[in-house]
C-alpha positions in Angstrom: -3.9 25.1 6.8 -6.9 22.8 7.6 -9.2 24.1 10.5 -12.0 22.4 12.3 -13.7 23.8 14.8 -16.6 22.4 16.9 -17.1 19.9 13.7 -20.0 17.4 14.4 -21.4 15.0 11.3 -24.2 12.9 11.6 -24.9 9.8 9.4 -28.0 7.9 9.4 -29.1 9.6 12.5 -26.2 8.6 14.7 -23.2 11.0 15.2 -19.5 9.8 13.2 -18.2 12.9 15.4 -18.7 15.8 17.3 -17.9 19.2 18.2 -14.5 18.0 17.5 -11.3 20.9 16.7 -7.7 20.1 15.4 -5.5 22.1 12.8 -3.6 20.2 10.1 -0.9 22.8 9.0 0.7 23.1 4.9 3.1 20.2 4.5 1.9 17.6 7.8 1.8 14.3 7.1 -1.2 12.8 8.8 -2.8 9.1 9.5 -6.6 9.1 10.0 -7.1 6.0 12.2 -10.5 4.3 13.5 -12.8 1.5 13.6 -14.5 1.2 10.7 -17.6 3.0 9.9 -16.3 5.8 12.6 -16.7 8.5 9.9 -12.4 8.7 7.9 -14.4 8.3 4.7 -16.6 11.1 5.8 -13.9 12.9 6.3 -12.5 13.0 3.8 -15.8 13.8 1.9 -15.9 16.9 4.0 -12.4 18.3 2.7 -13.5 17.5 -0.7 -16.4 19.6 0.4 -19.0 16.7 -1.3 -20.4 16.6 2.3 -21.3 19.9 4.8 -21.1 19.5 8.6 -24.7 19.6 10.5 -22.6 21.9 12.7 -19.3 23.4 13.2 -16.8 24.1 10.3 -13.9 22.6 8.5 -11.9 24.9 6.5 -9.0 24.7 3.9 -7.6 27.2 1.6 -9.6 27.8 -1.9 -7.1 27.8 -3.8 -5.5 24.2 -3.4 -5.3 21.3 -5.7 -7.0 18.4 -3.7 -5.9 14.7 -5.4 -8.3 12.0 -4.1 -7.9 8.0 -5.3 -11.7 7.0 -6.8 -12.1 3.6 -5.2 -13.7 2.5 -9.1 -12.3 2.5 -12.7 -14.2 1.9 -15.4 -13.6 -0.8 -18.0 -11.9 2.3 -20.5 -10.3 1.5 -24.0 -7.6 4.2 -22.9 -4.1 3.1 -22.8 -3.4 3.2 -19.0 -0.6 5.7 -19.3 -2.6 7.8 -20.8 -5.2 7.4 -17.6 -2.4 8.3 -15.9 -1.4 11.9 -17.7 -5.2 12.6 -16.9 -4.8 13.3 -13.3 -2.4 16.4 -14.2 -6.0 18.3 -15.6 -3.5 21.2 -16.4 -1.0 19.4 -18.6 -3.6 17.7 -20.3 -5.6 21.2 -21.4 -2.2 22.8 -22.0 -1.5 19.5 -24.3 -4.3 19.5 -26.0 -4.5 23.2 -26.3 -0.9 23.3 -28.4 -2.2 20.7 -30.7 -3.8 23.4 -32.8 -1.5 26.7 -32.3 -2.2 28.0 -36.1 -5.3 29.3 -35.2 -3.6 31.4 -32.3 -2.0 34.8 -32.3 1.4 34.7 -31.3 1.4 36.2 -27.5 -1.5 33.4 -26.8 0.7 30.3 -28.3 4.1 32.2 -26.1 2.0 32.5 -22.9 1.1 28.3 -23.2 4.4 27.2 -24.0 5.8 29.8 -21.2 3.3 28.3 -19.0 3.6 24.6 -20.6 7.5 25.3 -19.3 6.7 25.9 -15.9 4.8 23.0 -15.3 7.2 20.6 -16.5 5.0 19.7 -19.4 8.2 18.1 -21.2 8.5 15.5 -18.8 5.1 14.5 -18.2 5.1 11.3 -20.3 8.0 10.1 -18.4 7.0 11.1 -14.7 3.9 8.9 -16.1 5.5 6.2 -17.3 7.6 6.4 -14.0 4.8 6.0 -11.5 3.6 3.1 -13.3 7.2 1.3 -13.6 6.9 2.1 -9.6 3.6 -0.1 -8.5 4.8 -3.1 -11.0 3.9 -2.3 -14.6 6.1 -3.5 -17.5 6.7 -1.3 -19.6 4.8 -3.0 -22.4 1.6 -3.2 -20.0 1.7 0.9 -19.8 0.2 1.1 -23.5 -2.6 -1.5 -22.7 -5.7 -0.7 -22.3 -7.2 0.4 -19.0 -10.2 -2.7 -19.5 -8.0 -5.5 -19.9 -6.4 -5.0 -16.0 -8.2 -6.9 -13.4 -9.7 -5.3 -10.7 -7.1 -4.7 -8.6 -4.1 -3.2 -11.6 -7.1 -1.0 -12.3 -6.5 0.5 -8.5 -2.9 0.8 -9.1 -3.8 3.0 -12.6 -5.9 5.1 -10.5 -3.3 5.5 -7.7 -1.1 6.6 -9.8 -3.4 9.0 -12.2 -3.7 10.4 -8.1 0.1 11.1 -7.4 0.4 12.3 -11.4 -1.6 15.4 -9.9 0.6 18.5 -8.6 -1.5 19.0 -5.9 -2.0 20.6 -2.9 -3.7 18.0 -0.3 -3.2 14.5 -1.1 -5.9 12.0 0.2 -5.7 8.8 0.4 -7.9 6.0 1.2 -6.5 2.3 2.3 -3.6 3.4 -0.8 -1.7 -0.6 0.2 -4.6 -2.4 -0.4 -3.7 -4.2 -3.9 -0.2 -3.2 -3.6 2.7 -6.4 -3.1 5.1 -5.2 -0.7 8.2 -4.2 -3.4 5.3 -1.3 -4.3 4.8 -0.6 -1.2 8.3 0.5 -0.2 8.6 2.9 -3.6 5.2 4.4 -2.3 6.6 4.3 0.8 9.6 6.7 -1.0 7.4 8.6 -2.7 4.9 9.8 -0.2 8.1 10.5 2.1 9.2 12.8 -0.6 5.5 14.6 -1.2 6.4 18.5 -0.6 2.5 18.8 0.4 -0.2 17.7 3.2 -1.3 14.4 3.2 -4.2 12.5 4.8 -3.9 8.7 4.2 -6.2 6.1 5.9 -4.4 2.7 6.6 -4.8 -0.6 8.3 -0.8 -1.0 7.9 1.1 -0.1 10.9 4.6 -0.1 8.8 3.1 2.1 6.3 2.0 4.5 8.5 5.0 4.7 10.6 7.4 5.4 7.3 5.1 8.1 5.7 3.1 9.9 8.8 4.4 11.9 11.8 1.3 12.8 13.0 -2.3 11.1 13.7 -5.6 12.1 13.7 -7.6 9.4 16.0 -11.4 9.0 15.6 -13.1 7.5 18.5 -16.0 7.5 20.2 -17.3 10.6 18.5 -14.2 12.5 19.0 -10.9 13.0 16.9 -7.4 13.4 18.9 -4.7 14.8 17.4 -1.3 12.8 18.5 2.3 13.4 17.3 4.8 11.8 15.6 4.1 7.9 13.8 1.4 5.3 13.9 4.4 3.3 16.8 4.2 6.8 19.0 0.2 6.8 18.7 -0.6 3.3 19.9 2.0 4.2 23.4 0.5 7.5 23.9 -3.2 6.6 23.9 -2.0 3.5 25.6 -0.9 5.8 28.3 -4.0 8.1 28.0 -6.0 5.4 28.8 -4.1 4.0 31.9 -4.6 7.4 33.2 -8.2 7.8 32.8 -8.6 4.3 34.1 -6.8 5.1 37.4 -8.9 9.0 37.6 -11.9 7.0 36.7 -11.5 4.7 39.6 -10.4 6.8 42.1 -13.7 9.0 41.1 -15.9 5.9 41.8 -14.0 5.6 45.5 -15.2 9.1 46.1 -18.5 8.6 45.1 -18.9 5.9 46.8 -17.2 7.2 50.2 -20.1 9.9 49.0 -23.0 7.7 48.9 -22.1 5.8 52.1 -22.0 8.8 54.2 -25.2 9.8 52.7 -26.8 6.4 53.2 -25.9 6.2 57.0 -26.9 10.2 57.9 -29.2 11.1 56.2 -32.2 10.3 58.8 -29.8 11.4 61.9 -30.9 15.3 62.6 -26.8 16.1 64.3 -25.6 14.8 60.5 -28.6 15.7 58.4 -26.6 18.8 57.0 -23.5 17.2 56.5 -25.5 14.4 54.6 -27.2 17.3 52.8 -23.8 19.0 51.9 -22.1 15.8 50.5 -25.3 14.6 48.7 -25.2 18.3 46.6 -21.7 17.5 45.8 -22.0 13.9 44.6 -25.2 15.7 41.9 -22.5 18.6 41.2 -19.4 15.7 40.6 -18.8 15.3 36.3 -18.4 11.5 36.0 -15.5 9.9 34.2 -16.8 6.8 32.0 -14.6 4.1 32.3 -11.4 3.9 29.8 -13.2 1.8 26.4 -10.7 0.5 24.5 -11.8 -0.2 20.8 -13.7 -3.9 20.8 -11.5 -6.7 19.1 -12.7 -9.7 17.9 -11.8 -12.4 19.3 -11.2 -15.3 16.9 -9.8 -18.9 17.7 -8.9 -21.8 15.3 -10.9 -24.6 16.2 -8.3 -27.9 17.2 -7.1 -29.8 13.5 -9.1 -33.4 13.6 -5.2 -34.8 13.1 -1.8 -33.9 12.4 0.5 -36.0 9.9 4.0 -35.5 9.0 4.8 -34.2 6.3 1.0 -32.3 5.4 2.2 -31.6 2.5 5.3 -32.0 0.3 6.4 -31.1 -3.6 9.5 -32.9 -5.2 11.2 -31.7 -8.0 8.0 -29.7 -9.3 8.0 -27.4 -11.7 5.3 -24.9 -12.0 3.3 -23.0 -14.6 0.6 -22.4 -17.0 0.1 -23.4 -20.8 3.0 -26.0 -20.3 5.7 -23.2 -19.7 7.4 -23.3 -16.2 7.1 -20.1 -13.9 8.8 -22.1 -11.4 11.4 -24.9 -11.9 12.3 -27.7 -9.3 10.5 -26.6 -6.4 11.6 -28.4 -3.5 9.4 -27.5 -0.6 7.4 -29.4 2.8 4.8 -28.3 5.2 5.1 -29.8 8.5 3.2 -29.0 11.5 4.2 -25.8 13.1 5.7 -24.5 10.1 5.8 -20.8 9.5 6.6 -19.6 6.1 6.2 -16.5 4.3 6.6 -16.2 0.5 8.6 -13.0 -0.9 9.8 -11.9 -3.6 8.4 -9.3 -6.4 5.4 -8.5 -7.9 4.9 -11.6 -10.9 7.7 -13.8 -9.5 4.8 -16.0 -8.7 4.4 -16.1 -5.3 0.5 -16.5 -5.6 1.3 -19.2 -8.6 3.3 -21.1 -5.8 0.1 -21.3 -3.6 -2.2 -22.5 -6.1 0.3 -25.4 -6.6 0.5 -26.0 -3.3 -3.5 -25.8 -3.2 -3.9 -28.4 -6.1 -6.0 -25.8 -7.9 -2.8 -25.6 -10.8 -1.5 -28.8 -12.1 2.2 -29.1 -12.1 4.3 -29.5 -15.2 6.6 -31.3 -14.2 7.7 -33.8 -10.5 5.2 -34.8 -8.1 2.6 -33.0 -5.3 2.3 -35.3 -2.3 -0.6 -34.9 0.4 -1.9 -36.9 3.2 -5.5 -38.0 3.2 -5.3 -36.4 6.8 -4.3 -33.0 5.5 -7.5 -30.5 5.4 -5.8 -27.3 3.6 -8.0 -23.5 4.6 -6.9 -21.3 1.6 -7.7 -17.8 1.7 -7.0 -16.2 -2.0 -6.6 -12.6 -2.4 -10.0 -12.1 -4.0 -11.7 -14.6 -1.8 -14.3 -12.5 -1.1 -15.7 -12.2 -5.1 -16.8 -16.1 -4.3 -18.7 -15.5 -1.7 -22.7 -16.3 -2.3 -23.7 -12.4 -1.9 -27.4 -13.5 -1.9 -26.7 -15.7 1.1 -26.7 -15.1 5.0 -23.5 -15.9 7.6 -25.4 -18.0 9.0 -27.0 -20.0 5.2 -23.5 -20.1 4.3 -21.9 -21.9 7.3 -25.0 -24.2 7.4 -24.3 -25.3 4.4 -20.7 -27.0 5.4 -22.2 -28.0 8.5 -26.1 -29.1 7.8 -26.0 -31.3 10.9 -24.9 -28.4 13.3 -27.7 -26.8 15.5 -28.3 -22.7 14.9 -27.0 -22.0 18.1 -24.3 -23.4 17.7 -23.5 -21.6 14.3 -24.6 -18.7 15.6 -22.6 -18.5 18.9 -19.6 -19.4 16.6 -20.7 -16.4 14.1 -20.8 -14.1 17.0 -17.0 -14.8 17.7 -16.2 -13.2 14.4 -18.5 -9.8 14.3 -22.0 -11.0 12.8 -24.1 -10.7 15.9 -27.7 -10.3 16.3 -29.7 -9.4 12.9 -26.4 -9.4 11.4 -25.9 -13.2 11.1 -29.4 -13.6 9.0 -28.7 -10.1 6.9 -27.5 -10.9 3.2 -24.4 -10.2 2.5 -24.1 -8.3 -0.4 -24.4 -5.1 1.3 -21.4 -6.0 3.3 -18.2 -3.5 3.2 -14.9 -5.5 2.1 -13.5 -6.1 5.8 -17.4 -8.1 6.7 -16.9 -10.1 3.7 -13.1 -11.1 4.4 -14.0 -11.9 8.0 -17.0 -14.1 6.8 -14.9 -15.8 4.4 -12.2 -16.3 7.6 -15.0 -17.9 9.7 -15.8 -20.3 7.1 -12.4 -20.9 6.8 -11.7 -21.8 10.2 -14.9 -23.8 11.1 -13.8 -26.3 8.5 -10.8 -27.0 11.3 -7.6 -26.9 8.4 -4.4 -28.4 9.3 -2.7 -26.2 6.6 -3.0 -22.5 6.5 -2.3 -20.9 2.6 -3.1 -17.2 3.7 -2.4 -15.1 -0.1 -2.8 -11.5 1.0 -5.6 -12.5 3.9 -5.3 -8.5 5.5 -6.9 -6.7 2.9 -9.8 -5.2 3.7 -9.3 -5.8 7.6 -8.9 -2.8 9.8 -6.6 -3.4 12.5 -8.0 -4.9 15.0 -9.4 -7.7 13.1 -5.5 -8.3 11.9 -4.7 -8.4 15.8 -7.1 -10.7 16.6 -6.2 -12.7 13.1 -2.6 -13.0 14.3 -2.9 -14.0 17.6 -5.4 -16.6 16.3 -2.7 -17.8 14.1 0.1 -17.8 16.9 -2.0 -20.6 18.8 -2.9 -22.8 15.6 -0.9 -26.1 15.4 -0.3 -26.5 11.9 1.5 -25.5 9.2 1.1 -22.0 7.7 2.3 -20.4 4.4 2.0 -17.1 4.3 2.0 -13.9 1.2 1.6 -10.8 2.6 2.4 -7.2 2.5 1.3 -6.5 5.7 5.5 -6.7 7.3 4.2 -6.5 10.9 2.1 -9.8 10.3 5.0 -11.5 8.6 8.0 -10.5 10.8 5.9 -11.9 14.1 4.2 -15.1 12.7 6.9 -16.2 10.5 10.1 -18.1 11.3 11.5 -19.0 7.7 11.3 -16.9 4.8 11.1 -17.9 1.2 12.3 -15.9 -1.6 10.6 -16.8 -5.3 12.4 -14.6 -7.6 13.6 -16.0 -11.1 12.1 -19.1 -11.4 13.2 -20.6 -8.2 12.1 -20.8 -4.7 15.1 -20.3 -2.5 15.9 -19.8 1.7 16.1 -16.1 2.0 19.0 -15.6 4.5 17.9 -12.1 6.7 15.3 -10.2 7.7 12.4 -8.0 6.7 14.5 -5.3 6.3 17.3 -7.0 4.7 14.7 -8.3 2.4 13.6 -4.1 1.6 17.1 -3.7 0.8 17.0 -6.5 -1.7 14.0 -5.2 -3.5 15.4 -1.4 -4.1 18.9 -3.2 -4.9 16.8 -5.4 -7.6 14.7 -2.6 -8.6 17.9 -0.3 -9.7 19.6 -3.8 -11.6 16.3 -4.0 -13.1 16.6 -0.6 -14.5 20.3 -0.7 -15.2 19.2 -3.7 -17.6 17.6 -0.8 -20.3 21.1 0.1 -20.6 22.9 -3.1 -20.2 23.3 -4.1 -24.0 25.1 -0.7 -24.6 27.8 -1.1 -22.2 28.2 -4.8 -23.0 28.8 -3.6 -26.1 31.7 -1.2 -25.5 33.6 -3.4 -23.1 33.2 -6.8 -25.0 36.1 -5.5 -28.2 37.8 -4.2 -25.2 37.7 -6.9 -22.9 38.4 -9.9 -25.9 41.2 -8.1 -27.2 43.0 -8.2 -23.7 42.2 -11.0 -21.5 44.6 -13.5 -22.4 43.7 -17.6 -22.7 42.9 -19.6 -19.7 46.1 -22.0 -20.1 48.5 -18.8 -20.5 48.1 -17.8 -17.1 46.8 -18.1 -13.7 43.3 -17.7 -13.0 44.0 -14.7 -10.4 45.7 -13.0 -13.2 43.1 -13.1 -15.9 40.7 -11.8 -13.0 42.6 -8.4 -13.1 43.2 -8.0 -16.5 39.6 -8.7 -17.0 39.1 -6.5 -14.0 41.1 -3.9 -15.7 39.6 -4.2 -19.0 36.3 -3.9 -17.6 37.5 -0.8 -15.6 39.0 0.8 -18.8 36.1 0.0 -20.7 33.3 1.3 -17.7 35.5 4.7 -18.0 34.9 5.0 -22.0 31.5 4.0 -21.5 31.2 7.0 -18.7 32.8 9.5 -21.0 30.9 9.1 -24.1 27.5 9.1 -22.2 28.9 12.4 -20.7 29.6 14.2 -23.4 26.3 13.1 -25.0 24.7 14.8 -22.3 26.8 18.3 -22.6 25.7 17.7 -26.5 21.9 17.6 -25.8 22.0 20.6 -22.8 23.7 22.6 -25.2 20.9 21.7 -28.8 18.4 22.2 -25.8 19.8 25.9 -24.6 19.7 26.9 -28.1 16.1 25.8 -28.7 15.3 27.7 -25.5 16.8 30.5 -26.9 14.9 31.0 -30.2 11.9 29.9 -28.6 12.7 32.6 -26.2 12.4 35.3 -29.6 9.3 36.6 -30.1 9.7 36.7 -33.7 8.9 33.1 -33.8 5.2 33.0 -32.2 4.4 35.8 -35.4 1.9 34.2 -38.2 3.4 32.4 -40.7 6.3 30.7 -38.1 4.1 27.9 -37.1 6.3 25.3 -38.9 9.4 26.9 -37.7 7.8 26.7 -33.9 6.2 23.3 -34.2 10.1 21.6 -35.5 11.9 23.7 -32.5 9.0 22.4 -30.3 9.5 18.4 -31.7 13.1 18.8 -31.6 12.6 20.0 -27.7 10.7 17.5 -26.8 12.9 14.6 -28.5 16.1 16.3 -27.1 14.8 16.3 -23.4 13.7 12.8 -23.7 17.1 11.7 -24.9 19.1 14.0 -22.1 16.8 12.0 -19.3 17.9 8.4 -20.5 21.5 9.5 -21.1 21.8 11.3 -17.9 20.3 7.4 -16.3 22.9 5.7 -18.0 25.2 8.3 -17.2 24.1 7.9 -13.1 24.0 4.1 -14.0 27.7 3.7 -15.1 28.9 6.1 -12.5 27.5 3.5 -9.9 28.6 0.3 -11.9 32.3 1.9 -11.8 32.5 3.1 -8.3 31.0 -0.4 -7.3 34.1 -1.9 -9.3 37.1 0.8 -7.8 36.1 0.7 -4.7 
């Protein structure tokens, strides 16, 4: 288990924590919450044990694997599944190591393959390949490159090299930040599934309620352990605080009583002891502080100049780059008070959508209509790369508003975080949540009618997406919203769009009808490998049955069809069936002679390496045959029942 006791870590002089104690026991799944800069990236430097405590001790056992996410890749020539296999260190020196097994003795080549076995070395490639397929890469994309992946793919390779490794303690640090939401809900799976402990740090109150049931709180120096999710935390301390509140003030009633009685007896000599008696007990009382709740900032969309009807409007437009459509006859109008949020998975083109709507991406095709009244405030999801890093706050709001006095600027700054010094500092030393509430303040000053918002929470802790959504909740205009962040969508948004396959459509539900969509499109979109072999079967079949449409009713070609499709489901079933008994059976004799020692001897290294090939080729072909298997079992109870 993880033990801290009397744990204190200093920063820069000031204290992130101190003398704090909790215990994380094997297989807890815990949320590190707190402001920012209150010392969870400390943390987890601690248990990686690249930091040591000024005092106190945090311990965890020696012997576990600890998987951290870097928060950098670099600009590598390695194919990314390949990046991937890296983060199982153990697979990759077994891999490498049975490469070259002529120059081994045969007990040394038997003990890596034994051990090879045991670390289900066979199915590394495709646990690999299935991680990526998870957080949104084609399978195409898996054999590119690691350098030609923007910035933010590049942090999906390295989550992913992160879960590749079988380890122990799994820490993760803001893990959502470049994910859409569809990856999101199969991390969401995943991390539910993880046998061992976790430690994740997230700004996303969903997230953390699906994969945590316990929180670790750091605040004001000291870290509270609560039980159960990120929903149970926020009411508990809620409570917590109410409670100190009420001791705290009924302390100050008492001291006061105290003070009063000293005030008016102290110079009488019948009350002098008294006086004496209750002033030794008001110096021996322990003061309560008050209850501090966590600062918000308080942010508030300055009144749009005018509001027109319709803002913004596209006809017929289709939508795309290099003259070939992404999006086809896109009917869609902002009006004020509109509340839409975008859906729909990862490269559907939800952000492609927003650039049209922007005017930044010519349409191919109908017509883009906007007012001369309509001022649009577009935040893109890497707003914060434009930012003039060798500028100040305050130089980069003067220059949209030269004729604006300082104070002015400044008092408006102030609303947003960048008080004091902090307004003139430059901003490149920034972390990513100043930047994205600098480029929100510039945003707002410039009083939009129309809010484009693609992916504005990242980078935001949250209270800053608080206070960003009950700014939004006041502002008159009209708002189009992508986000992952569910808790933001489901409370600002009346009208949900769905952009999946090349149209923009009304999505008829909720947020959570809208997750069962996504896993229901993710296992279509995996049944489609297998697709063209069942069409194959129950085409003959089906043609050589269904009868023409003139010789008889339409209801009656829909069963025979139906029947035909049945008949041809069940073949399909069988075959893949007994293709799997066929493999297990080629694999249990492999396993067998590889199981005789005589084969490890010198002078059996071909004999070892074709068993070994033939392994490997036979386990990869049981694994998609036992999918289509699963797949057709599905498609033919979704058809009989």
């Amino acid at each position: 288990m993880i033990l801290a006791e009397n744990l204190s870590l200093l920063r820069g002089g000031r204290p992130l924590f101190e003398k704090a104690g909790f215990t994380i026991h094997p297989g807890w799944h815990v949320g590190l919450t707190g402001n920012n800069g209150c010392g969870k990236s400390s943390l987890f430097a601690l248990l990686r044990r690249e930091l040591q405590a000024d005092t106190g001790s945090l311990q965890r056992p020696a012997i576990w694997t600890v998987a951290h996410m870097a928060q950098e890749v670099a600009a590598l020539q390695q194919p990314a599944i390949e990046y991937v296999l890296d983060g199982d260190a153990e697979w990759r020196e077994l891999d490498s190591a049975l490469a070259d097994i002529e120059t081994m003795d045969g007990n040394e080549v038997g003990r890596l393959f034994a051990r090879y076995e045991s670390i289900d070395g066979y199915t590394a490639r495709s646990r690999a390949a299935q991680l990526l397929a998870g957080l949104g890469f084609a399978e195409a994309d898996q054999q590119r490159p690691v350098a030609e992946f923007s910035g933010g793919w590049r942090m999906r390779i390295n989550l992913a090299q992160t879960l590749m490794c079988r380890s122990d303690l799994l820490l993760l640090d803001e893990p959502t930040n470049h994910l859409d939401l569809d990856a999101i809900l199969w991390l969401e799976d995943w991390l539910r599934a993880y046998p061992g402990t976790l430690l994740v740090v997230s700004h996303d109150r969903d997230f953390l309620d699906a994969v945590v049931g316990h929180i670790l709180h750091i605040e004001m120096g000291t870290i509270t352990h609560y039980r159960g999710n990120y929903s149970t935390f926020e009411r508990t301390r809620a409570e917590r605080l109410a409670q100190h509140q009420q001791a705290f003030e009924k302390q100050q009633q008492q001291v006061a009583h105290l003070q009063s009685f000293v005030e008016r007896f102290r110079a009488k000599a019948s009350k002098a002891r008294q006086a004496q008696s209750r002033l030794k007990a008001l110096e021996r009382m322990t003061l309560s502080a008050p209850a501090e709740i966590d600062s918000g900032l308080e942010i508030r969309f300055r009144a749009p100049d005018r509001l027109v009807s319709p803002l913004l409007r596209l006809d017929e437009a289709d939508i795309g780059y290099d003259g070939v459509p992404w999006l086809r006859h896109v009917q869609l109008g902002l009006y004020p008070g509109a509340r839409m949020a975008l859906l729909g998975p990862n490269g559907a083109g939800k952000s492609t959508l927003v650039k049209a709507l922007v005017g930044e991406l010519p349409l191919l095709a109908g017509t883009r209509l906007i007012s001369e009244h309509t001022r649009i405030g577009y935040f893109a999801q890497h707003q914060v790369d434009h930012l003039d890093v060798r500028a100040t706050p305050l130089l980069m709001l003067q220059r949209l508003s030269p004729k604006t006095d300082e104070l002015t600027l400044r008092s408006f700054l102030g609303g947003f975080g960048f008080g004091g010094d902090r307004v003139t500092s430059v901003i490149e030393p920034f972390s990513g949540g100043e930047k994205a509430r600098l480029a929100l303040a510039l945003i707002v000053w410039q009083r939009p009618n129309v809010l484009l918002l693609d992916e504005p929470t990242n980078h935001l802790d949250l209270a800053l997406r608080h206070a960003l959504l009950v700014a939004i909740q006041a502002f008159e205009g009209a708002i189009v919203l992508v986000s992952h962040d569910r808790n933001m969508v489901s409370v600002l948004c009346d009208e949900l769009l769905l952009v999946n396959d090349g149209q923009v459509r009304p999505f008829d539900g909720d947020l959570d009808d809208y997750a069962q969509w996504l896993r229901q499109w993710r296992t279509e979109k995996a049944r489609a490998v297998t697709a063209a072999g069942r069409a194959a079967v129950a085409a003959p079949v089906a043609a050589a049955v269904m009868p023409p449409p003139e010789q008889a009713p339409v209801s009656a070609a829909r069963k025979v069809v139906r029947s035909a499709d049945v008949r041809a489901l069940q073949q399909a079933l069988a075959k893949a069936e007994e293709r799997v008994a066929t493999h297990q059976q080629h694999l249990d004799e492999i396993a067998a002679s590889l199981a005789d020692s005589a084969v490890y001897e010198s002078g059996q290294a071909d004999v070892l390496r074709r068993l070994l090939t033939e392994q490997a080729t036979l386990q990869a072909a049981l694994e998609e045959d036992e999918a289509r298997w699963l797949a057709l079992g599905e498609e033919l109870d979704a058809l009989t029942g």
